[in-house]
C-alpha positions as CSV (number, residue, x, y, z in Angstrom):
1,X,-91.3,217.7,-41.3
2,X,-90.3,214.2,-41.1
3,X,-89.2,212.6,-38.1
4,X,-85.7,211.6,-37.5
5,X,-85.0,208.2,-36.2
6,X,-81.6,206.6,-35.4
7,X,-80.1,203.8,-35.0
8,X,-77.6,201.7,-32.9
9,X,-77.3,198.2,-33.4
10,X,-74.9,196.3,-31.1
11,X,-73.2,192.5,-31.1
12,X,-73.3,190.4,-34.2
13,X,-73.6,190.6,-37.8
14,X,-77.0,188.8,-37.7
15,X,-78.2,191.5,-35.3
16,X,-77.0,193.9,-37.9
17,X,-79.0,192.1,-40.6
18,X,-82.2,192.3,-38.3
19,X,-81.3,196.1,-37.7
20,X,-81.1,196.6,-41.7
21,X,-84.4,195.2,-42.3
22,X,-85.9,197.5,-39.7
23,X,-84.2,200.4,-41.3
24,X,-85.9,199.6,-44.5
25,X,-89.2,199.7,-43.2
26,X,-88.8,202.7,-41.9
27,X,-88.0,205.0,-44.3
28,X,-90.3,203.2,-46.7
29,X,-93.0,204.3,-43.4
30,X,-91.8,208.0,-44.1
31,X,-89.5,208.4,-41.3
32,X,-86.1,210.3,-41.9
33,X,-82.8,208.0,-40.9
34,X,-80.1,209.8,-39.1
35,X,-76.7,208.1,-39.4
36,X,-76.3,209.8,-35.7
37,X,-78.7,209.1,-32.9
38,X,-77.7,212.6,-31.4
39,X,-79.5,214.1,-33.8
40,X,-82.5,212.3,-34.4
41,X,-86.1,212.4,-32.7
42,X,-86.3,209.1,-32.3
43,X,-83.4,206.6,-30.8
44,X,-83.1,202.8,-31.5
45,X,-80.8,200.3,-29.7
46,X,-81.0,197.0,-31.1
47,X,-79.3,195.7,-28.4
48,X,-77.2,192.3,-27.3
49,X,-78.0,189.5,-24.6
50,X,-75.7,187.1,-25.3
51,X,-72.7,187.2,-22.4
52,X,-72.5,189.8,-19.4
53,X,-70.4,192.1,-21.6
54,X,-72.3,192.4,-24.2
55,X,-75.6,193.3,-22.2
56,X,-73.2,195.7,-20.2
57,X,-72.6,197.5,-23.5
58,X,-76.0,197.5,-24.3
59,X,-77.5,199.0,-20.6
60,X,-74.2,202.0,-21.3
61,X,-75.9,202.8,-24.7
62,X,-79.5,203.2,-23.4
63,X,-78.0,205.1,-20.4
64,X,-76.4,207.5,-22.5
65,X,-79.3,208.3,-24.6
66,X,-81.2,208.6,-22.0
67,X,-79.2,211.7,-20.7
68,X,-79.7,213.3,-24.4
69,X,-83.5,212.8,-23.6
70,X,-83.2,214.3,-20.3
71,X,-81.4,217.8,-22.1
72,X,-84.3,217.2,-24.5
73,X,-82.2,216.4,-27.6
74,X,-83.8,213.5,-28.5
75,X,-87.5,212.9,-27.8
76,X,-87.9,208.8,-27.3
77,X,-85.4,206.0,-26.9
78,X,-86.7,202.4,-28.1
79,X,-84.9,199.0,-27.1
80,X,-85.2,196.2,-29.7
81,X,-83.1,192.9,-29.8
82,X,-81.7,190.0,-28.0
83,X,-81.6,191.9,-24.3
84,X,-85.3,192.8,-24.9
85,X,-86.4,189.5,-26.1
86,X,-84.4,188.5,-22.7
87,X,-85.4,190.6,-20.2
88,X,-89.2,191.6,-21.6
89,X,-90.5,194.6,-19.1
90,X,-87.8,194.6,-16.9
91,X,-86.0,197.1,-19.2
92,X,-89.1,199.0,-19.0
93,X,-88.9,198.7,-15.4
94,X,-85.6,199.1,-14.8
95,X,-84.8,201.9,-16.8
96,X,-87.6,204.5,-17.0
97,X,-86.5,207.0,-19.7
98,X,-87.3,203.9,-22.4
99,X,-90.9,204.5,-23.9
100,X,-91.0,201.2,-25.8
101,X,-89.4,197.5,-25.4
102,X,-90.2,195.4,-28.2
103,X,-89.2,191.8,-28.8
104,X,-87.5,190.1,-31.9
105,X,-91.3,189.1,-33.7
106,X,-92.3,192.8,-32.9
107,X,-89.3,193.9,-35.3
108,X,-91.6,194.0,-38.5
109,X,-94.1,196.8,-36.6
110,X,-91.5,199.2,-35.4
111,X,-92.8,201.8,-37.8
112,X,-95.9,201.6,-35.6
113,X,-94.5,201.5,-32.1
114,X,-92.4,205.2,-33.1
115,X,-95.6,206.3,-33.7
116,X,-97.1,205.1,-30.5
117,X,-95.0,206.0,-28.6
118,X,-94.4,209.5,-30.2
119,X,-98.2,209.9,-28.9
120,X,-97.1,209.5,-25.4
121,X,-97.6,206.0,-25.0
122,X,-95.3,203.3,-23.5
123,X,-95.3,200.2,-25.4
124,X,-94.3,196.9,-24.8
125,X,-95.1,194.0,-27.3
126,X,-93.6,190.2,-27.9
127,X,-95.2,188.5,-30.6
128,X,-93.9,184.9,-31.0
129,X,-90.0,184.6,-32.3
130,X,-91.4,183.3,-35.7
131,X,-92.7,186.3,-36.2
132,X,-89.3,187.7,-37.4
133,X,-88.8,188.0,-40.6
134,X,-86.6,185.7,-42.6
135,X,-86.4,187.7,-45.6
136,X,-87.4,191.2,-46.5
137,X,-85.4,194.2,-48.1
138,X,-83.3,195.9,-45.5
139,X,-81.3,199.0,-45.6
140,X,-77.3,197.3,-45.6
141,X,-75.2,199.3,-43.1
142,X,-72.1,197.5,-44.4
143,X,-69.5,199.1,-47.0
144,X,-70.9,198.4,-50.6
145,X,-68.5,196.0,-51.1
146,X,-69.3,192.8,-48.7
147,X,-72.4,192.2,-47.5
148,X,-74.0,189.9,-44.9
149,X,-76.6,187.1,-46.1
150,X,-78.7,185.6,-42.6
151,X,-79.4,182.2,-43.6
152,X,-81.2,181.0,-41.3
153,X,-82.8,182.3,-37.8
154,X,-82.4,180.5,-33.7
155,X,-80.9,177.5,-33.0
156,X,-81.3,174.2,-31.6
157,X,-78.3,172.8,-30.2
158,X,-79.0,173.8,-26.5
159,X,-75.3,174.8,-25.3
160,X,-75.8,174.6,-21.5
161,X,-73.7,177.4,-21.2
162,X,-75.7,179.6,-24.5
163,X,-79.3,181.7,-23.8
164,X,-79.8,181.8,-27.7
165,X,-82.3,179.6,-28.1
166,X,-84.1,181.3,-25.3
167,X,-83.7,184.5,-27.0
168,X,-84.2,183.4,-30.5
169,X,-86.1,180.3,-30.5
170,X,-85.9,177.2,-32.8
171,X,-83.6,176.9,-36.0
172,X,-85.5,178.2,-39.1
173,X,-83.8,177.9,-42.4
174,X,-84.4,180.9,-45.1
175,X,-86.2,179.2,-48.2
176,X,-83.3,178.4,-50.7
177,X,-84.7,180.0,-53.2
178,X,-84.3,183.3,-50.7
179,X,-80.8,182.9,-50.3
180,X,-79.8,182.7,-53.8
181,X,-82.1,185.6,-54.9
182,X,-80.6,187.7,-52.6
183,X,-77.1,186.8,-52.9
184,X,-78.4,187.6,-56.6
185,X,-79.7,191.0,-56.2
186,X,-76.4,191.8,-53.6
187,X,-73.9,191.1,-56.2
188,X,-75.7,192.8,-59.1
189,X,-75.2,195.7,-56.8
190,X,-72.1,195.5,-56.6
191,X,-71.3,193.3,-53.5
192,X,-68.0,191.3,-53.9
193,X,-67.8,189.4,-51.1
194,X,-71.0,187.7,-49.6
195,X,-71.0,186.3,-46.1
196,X,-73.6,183.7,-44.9
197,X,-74.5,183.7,-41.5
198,X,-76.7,182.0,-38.9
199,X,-76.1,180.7,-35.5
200,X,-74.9,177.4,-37.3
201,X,-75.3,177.5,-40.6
202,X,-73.7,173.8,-41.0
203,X,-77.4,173.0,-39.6
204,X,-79.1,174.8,-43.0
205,X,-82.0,173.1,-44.7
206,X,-82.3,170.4,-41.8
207,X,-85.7,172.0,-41.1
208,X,-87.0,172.3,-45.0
209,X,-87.7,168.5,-45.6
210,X,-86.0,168.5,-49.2
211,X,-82.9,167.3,-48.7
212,X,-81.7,170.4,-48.7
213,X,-78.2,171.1,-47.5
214,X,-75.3,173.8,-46.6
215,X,-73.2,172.4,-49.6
216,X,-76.2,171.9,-51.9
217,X,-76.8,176.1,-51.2
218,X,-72.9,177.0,-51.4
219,X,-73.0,174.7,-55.5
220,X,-76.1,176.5,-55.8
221,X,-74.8,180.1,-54.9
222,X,-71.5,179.5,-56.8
223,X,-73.0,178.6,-60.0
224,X,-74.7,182.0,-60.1
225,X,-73.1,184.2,-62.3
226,X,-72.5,187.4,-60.9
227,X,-71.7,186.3,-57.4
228,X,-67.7,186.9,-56.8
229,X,-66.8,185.3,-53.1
230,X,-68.8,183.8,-50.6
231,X,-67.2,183.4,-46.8
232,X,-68.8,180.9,-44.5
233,X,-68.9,181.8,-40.5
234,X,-70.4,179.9,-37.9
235,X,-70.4,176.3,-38.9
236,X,-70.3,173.5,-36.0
237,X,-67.2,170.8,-36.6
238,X,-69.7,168.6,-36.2
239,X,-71.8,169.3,-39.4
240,X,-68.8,169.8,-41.3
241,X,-69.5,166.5,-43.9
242,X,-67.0,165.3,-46.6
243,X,-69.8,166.8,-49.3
244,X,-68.9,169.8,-47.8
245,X,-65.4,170.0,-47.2
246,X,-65.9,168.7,-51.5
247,X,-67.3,172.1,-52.0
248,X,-64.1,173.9,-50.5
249,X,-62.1,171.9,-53.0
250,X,-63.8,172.7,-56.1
251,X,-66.0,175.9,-55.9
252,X,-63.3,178.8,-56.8
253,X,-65.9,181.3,-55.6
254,X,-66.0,179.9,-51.9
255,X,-63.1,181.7,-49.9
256,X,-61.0,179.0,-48.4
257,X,-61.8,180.4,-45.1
258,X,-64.1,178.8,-42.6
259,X,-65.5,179.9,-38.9
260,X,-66.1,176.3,-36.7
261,X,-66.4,177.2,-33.0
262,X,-64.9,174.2,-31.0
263,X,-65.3,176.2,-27.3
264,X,-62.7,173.0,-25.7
265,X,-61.2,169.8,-26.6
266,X,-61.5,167.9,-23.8
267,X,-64.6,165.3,-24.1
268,X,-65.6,165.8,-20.0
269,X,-65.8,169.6,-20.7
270,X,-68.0,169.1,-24.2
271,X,-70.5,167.0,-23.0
272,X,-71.0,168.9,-19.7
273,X,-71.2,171.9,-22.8
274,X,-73.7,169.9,-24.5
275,X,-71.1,169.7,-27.3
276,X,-70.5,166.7,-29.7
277,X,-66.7,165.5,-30.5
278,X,-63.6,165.2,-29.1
279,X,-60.1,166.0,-29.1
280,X,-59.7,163.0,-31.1
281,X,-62.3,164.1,-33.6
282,X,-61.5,167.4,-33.6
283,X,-57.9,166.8,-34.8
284,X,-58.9,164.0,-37.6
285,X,-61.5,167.4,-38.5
286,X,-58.3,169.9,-38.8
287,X,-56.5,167.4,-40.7
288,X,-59.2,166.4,-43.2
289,X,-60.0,170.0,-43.9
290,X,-55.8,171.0,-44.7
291,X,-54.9,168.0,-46.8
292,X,-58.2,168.7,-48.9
293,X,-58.4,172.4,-49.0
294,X,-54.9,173.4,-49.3
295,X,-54.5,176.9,-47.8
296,X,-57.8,176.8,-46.0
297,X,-57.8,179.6,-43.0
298,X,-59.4,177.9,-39.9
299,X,-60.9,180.1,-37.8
300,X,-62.5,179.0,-34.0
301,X,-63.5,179.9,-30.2
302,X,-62.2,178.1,-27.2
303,X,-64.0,179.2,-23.7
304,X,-61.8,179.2,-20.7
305,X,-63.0,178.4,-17.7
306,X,-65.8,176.6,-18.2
307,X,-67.6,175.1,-14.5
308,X,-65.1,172.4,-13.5
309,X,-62.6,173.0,-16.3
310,X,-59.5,171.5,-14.1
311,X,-56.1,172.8,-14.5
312,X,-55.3,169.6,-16.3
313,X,-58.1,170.2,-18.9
314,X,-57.2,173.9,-19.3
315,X,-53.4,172.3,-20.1
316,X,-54.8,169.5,-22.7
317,X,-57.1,172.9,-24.2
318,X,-53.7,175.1,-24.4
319,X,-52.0,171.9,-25.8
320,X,-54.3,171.3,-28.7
321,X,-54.2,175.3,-29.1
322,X,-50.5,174.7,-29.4
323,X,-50.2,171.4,-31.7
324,X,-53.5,173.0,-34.2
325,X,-51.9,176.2,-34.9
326,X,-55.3,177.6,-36.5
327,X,-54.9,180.7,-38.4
328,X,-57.1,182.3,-36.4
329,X,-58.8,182.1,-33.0
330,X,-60.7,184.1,-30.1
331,X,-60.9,183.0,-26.6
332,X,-63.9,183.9,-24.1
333,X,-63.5,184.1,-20.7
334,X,-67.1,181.7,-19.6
335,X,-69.6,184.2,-18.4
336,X,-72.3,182.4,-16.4
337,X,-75.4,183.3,-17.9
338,X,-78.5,182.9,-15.7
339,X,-81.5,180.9,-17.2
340,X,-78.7,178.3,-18.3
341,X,-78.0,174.6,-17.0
342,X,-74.3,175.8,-16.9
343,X,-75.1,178.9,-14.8
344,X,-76.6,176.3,-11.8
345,X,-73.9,173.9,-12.2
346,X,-71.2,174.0,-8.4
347,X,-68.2,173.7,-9.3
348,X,-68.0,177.4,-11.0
349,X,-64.6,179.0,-11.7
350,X,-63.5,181.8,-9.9
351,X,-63.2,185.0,-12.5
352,X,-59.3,185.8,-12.1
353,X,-58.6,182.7,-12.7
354,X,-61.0,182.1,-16.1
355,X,-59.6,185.5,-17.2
356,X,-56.0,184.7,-16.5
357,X,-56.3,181.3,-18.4
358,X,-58.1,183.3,-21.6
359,X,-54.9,185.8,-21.2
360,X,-52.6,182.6,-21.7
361,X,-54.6,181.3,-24.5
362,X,-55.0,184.7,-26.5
363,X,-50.7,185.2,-25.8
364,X,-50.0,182.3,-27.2
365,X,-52.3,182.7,-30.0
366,X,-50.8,185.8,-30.9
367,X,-47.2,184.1,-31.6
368,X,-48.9,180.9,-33.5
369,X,-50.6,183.8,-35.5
370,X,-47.3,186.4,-35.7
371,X,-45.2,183.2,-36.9
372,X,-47.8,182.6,-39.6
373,X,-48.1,186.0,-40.7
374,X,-43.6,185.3,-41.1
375,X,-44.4,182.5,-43.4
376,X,-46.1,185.3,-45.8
377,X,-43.4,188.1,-46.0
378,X,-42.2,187.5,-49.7
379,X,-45.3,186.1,-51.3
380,X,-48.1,188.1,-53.4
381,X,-51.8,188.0,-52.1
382,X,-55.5,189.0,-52.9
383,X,-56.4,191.8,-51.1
384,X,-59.5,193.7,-51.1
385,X,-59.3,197.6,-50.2
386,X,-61.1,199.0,-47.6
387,X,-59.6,202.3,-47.3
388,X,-56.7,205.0,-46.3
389,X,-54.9,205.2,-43.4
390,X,-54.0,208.9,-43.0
391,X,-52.0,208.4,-40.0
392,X,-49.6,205.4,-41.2
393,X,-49.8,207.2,-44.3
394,X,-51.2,203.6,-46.8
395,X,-54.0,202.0,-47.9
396,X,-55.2,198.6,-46.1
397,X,-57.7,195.8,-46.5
398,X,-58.6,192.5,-46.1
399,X,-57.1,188.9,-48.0
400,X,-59.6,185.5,-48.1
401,X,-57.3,185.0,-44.6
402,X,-59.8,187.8,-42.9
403,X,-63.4,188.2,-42.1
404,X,-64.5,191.7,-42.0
405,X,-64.6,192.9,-38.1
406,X,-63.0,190.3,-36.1
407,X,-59.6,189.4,-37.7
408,X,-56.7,191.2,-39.3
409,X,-56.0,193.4,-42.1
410,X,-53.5,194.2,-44.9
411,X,-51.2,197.7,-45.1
412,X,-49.8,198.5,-48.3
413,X,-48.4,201.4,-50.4
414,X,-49.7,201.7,-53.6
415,X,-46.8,202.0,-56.6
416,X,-48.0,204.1,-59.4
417,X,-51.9,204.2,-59.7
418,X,-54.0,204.4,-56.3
419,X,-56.7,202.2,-55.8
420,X,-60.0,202.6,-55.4
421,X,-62.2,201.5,-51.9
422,X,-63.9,198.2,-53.2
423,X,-60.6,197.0,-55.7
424,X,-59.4,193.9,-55.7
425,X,-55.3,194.4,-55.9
426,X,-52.5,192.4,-55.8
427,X,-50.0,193.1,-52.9
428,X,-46.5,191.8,-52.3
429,X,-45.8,190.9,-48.5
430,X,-42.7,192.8,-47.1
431,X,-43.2,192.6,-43.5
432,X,-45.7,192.2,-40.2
433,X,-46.7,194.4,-37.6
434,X,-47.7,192.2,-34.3
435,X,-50.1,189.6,-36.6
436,X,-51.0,192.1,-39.8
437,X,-49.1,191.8,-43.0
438,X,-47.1,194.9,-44.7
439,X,-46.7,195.1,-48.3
440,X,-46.9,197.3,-51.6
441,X,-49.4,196.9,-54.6
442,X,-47.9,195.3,-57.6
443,X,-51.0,195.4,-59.7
C-alpha cells in the first residue's frame, strides 16, 4: 500500500508554487497525496518566516500535528520552507516530534527524506539556496482557472527591515524561454488568468545578461496565443519604467491591475528602510501610471511603525494615504525581525502604538475603498466566477480590480442561465456591502 503524504503550505503564493513542485515529485516517487494531513502517513508543513505572525502560524501547525502523531494518527511530520531555511536545527531542537527539517535547496529530494525518515531516521539537510528549482512540473493547488507563474527566485534589495534574502538568497530570474512555456502549457489547460510572481518581479532579467526585461516578458507572454489575462504582483515603484507602464497601455491581455509595495512616503523613513523614492516620486509614479493606463487598479503596503517613524511622519504617511486614494492597500504593523539592521536600530516603537497607527491607516482605507466601490453601483463589469455562496444565496467572483486571496470579490444573481465556476460573465453593479460590489449577471 502506498504511503499517504499531506501537505500544508503556509504564507505566500511563491511558497505555494514551491509546495506544488514538491507535490509533483512526489507522487511521480509513488507516494499517495492526501488533500488532508489528518489522514495521511506522512505530514508536510511548508512553512513561513517572514514576520512574527507568520512564523507564529507556522510553530501552531507543527504543534498540532504533532498531537495527531502523539494519538498515532499520523506517523512523521516534516518542516520545509522559509522558517526551516531560517532557523536550521533549532526546529529540530526545539520541537522534538519533527523527524526531518529540510532547507529550500533540499526541496527537490523530499521524496527521499519521507523515506529516511520513515526508516526511523531524523534528517536535517540544507543544500545551497540555488539548489531550488526554478522550473519543474508541479502539482497546481489553485482552482483550474488562475494559476500562479514564479518568475524568478530571492531578492536583492536588502530591506533593513526584510529577512528574505537571508532566507532565499540572491535574485535569480527563470530563463525567458521558461516563463513563456509554461504560461503556454497553463493556458492550454485551461488557465484564464496567469499571475507572475517573484519577490520583485520589476527586477526580472537583470541577472540574465540579454537585455532582457519585465516588459520585454509581459509583449512576449501577450503575443502568445492561448494566454487570456496576465496580473502582475510584486513590482517595486522604483523599477516601474515608462517601457513598462507602455505595456499597460497597449497589451489588452495584461489586467490593468498592478501590486507596487511603497511601505512609507516619507524620505527619512525609506532610506533608514533601505528604500529608494520619495513622496515626491512616489506621487509623479501614481500620476504617470492613471493618465496612461486609464482605470488601472493600484494596489500597495504601507508599514506603520517603522523604528523612529515620528508622529509627524506617521501623519505625512496617513496624508499621502489620504490624497492617493489607491484602489487597494494593506498595512503592516513593523515586526522587528531579528538578524535585520532594523531589528538593532534604538529608537524602536512601542507595539500599541505601531498597532493603533495600522488600525487608523486600514479605517481609513476602508472608506477611500467603500467610496470607490459607490463610483461602480450602475456600471457593468468583467467578472470571473469562483463559485456559490449557499448562505447569501448567489454566485461571486473576482473583476481585473481583484487578485485572488487578498482583495475583494463580486456577489451577483444570475438572471436566467447559471454560470459555470471558471466563466467569464458580465455583471451589472447594484450595490456594495462594506468594500465588495453587488450586482446581477446580464450576460
Amino acid at each position: 500500500m502506498a504511503v499517504r503524504v499531506g501537505m500544508i503550505s503556509l504564507g505566500c503564493a511563491k511558497n505555494r508554487v514551491d509546495a506544488e513542485m514538491m507535490l509533483y515529485n512526489l507522487r511521480e516517487a509513488g507516494f499517495e497525496l492526501s488533500a488532508d494531513v489528518a489522514l495521511s502517513d506522512v505530514a508536510i508543513v511548508n512553512t513561513c518566516g517572514f514576520i512574527e505572525d507568520a512564523k507564529q502560524e507556522s510553530i501552531d501547525e507543527i504543534l498540532e500535528l504533532a498531537q495527531l502523531k502523539k494519538e498515532g494518527r499520523i506517523k512523521a511530520i516534516i518542516v520545509t520552507g522559509c522558517l526551516s531555511e531560517r532557523y536550521k536545527e533549532e526546529v529540530l531542537k526545539e520541537l522534538y516530534e519533527v523527524d526531518a527539517v529540510i532547507g529550500l535547496g533540499a526541496n527537490k529530494k523530499i521524496a527521499d527524506v519521507i523515506n529516511s525518515v520513515l526508516e526511523g531516521k531524523k534528517v536535517t539537510d540544507f543544500p545551497p539556496k540555488t539548489e531550488l528549482p526554478l522550473c519543474g512540473s508541479r502539482i497546481r493547488s489553485t482552482p483550474f482557472y488562475y494559476a500562479y507563474i514564479k518568475i524568478a527566485e530571492g531578492c536583492d534589495n536588502n530591506c533593513t527591515f526584510c529577512a528574505i534574502p537571508k532566507i532565499r538568497g540572491h535574485y535569480r530570474s527563470k530563463p525567458m524561454a521558461a516563463v513563456l512555456e509554461e504560461a503556454r502549457l497553463l493556458s492550454k489547460s485551461g488557465v484564464r488568468e496567469l499571475i507572475l510572481i517573484a519577490q520583485d518581479t520589476g527586477r526580472y532579467g537583470e541577472d540574465l545578461g540579454e537585455k532582457t526585461n519585465l516588459a520585454q516578458l509581459l509583449r512576449e507572454m501577450c503575443r502568445i496565443d492561448s494566454v487570456c489575462k496576465i496580473r502582475l504582483l510584486y513590482c517595486y515603484p522604483e523599477r516601474i519604467s515608462d517601457e513598462l507602464i507602455d505595456v499597460f497601455a497597449t497589451e489588452e491581455k495584461l489586467l490593468k491591475y498592478i501590486d507596487m509595495p511603497i511601505q512609507h512616503c516619507s524620505p527619512r523613513i525609506l532610506k533608514r528602510m533601505n528604500r529608494r523614492g520619495d513622496e515626491a516620486s512616489l506621487r509623479e509614479l501614481v500620476l504617470k501610471l492613471r493618465e496612461r493606463v486609464p482605470g488601472i487598479v493600484i494596489r500597495t503596503t504601507v508599514m506603520t511603525g517603522f523604528p523612529g517613524e515620528t508622529n509627524e511622519e506617521f501623519t505625512e504617511l496617513s496624508q499621502f494615504v489620504n490624497d492617493m486614494r489607491f484602489e487597494r492597500l494593506g498595512c503592516f504593523a513593523y515586526s522587528a525581525e531579528e538578524d535585520t539592521p532594523a531589528a538593532e536600530f534604538e529608537d524602536q516603537i512601542d507595539e500599541d502604538v505601531k498597532k493603533h497607527r495600522q488600525e487608523l491607516i486600514m479605517e481609513q482605507q476602508q472608506q477611500i475603498m467603500a467610496e470607490n466601490a459607490a463610483k461602480l453601483v450602475g456600471k457593468n463589469i468583467n467578472v470571473i466566477c469562483e463559485g456559490f455562496d449557499r448562505l447569501a444565496e448567489c454566485f461571486y467572483g473576482r473583476s481585473y480590480m481583484d487578485a485572488p486571496e487578498v482583495d475583494g470579490k463580486v456577489f451577483f444573481v444570475p438572471e436566467g442561465q447559471k454560470p459555470k465556476i471558471g466563466d467569464i460573465v458580465r455583471v451589472s453593479v447594484s450595490d456594495t456591502i462594506d468594500c465588495d460590489l453587488m450586482g446581477f449577471y446580464v450576460e
